[in-house]
ZAKEZA-39492 format. One line per field, with one value per residue: residue number from 1; chain; x, z, y of N, C-alpha, C in turn. Coordinates in Angstrom, 1 decimal, m for minus. Atoms other than C-alpha are relative to their C-alpha. Layout:
N
num [NUM/...]
chaine [A/...]
n_px [X/...]
n_pz [Z/...]
n_py [Y/...]
ca_px [X/...]
ca_pz [Z/...]
ca_py [Y/...]
c_px [X/...]
c_pz [Z/...]
c_py [Y/...]
//
This chain:
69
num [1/2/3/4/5/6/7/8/9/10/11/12/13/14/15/16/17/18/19/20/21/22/23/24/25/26/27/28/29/30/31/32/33/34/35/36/37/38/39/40/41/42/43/44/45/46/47/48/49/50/51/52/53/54/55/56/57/58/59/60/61/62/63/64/65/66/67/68/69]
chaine [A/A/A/A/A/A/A/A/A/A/A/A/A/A/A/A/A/A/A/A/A/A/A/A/A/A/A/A/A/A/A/A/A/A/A/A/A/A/A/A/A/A/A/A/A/A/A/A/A/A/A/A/A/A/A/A/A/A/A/A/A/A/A/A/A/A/A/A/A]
n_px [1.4/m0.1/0.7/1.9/m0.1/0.9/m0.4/1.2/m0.4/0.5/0.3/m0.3/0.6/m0.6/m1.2/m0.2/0.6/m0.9/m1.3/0.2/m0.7/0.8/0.3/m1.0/m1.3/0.0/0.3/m1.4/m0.7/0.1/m0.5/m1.5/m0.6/m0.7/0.8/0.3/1.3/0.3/1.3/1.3/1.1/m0.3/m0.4/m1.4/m0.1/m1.3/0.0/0.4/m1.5/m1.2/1.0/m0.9/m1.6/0.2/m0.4/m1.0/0.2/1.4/0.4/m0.5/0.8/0.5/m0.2/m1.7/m1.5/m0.9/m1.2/0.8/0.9]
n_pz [0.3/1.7/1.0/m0.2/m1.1/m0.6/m1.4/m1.2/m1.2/m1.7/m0.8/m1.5/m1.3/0.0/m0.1/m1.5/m0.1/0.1/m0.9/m1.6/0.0/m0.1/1.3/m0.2/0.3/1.6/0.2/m0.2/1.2/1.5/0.0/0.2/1.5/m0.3/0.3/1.2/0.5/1.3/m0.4/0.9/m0.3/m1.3/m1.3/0.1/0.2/0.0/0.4/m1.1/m0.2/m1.0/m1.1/0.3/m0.4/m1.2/m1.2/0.6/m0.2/0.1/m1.4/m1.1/m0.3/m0.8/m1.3/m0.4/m0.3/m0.9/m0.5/m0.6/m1.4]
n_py [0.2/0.2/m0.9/0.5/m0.2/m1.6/m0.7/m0.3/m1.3/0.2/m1.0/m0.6/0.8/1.4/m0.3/0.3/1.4/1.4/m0.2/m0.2/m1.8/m0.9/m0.7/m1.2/0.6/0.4/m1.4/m0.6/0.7/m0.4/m1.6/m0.4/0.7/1.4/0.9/m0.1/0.1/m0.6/m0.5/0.3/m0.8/m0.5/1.1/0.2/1.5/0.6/1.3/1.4/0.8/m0.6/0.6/1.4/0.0/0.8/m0.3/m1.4/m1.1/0.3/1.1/m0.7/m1.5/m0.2/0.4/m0.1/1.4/0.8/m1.0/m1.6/0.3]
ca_px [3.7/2.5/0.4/m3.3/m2.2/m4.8/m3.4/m5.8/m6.1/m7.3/m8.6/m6.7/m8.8/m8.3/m4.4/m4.6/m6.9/m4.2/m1.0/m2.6/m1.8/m4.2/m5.8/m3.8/m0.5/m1.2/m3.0/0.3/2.1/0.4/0.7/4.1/4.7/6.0/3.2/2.5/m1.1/m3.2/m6.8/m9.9/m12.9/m11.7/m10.7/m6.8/m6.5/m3.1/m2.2/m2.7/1.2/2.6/0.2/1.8/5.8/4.7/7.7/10.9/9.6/5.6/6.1/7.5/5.0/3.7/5.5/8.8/12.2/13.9/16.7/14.1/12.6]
ca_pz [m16.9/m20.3/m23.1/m21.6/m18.2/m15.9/m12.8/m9.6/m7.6/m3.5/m1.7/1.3/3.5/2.1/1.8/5.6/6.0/4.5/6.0/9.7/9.5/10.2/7.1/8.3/8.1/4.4/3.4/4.5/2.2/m0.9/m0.1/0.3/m2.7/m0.6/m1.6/m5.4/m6.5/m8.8/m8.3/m9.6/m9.7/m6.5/m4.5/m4.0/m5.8/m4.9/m6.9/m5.6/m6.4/m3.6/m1.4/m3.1/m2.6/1.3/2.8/2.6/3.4/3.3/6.5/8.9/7.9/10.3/13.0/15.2/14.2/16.9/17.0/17.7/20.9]
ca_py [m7.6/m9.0/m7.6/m9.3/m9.0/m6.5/m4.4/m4.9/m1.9/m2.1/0.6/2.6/0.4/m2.8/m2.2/m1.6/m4.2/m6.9/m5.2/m4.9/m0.8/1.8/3.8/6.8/4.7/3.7/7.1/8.9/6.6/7.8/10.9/11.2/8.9/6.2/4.0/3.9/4.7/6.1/8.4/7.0/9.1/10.9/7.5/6.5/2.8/0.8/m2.0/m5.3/m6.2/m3.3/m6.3/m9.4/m8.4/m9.2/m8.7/m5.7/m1.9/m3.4/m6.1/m3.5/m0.4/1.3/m0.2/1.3/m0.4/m2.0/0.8/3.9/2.0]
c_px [m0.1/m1.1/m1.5/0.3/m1.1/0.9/m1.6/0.0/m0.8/m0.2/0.9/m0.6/0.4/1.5/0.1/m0.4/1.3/1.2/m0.3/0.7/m1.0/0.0/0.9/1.4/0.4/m0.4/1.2/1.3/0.0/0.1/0.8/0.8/1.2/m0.7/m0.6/m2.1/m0.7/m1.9/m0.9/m1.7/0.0/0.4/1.6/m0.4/1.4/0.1/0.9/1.8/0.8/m0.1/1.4/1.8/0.1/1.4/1.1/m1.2/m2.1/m0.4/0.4/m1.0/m0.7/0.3/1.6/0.5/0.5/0.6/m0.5/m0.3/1.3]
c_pz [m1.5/m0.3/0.7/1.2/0.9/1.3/0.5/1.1/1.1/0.0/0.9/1.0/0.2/m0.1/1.7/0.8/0.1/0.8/1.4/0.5/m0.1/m1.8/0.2/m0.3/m2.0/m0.8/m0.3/m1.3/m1.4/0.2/m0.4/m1.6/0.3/m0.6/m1.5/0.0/m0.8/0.4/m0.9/0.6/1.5/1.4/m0.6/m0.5/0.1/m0.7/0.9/0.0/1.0/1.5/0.0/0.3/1.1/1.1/m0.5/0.8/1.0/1.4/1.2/m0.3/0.6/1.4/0.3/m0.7/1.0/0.8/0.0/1.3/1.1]
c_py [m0.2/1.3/m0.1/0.1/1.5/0.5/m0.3/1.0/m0.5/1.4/0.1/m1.3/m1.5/m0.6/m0.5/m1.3/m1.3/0.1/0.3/1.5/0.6/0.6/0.8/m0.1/m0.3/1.5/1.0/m0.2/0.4/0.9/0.4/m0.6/m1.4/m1.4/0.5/m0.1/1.0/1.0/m0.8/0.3/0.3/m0.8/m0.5/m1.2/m0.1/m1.1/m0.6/m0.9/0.8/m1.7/m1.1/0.3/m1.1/m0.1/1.5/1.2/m0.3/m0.5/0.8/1.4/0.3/m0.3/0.6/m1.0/0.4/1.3/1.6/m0.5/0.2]
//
């Protein structure tokens, strides 16, 4: 990231929203500190680059793998 560059944080909801995963699935996430985020004024914000990656750990959250079914 440069020097003038901004971070965009999402909401819990809108996280879920873009990854097609329950609040509770993402929620959990920050909790544990699987999902990077930060508090502001008592609401979880994510930034908008955990979104953009798009695939790896992000495109499979919340869903069985394969080799648990």
């Amino acid at each position: 990231m440069k020097g003038g560059d901004k971070v965009r944080y999402l909401s819990i909801k809108k996280v879920a929203e873009e990854l097609g995963v329950s609040y509770r699935t993402i929620y959990t996430g920050v909790r544990t500190g699987t999902i990077p985020a930060i508090r502001v004024m008592g609401q979880w914000r994510i930034p908008e680059s955990f979104i953009d990656k798009g695939t790896g750990d992000n495109a499979s959250m919340g869903k069985k793998k394969e080799a648990e079914e």
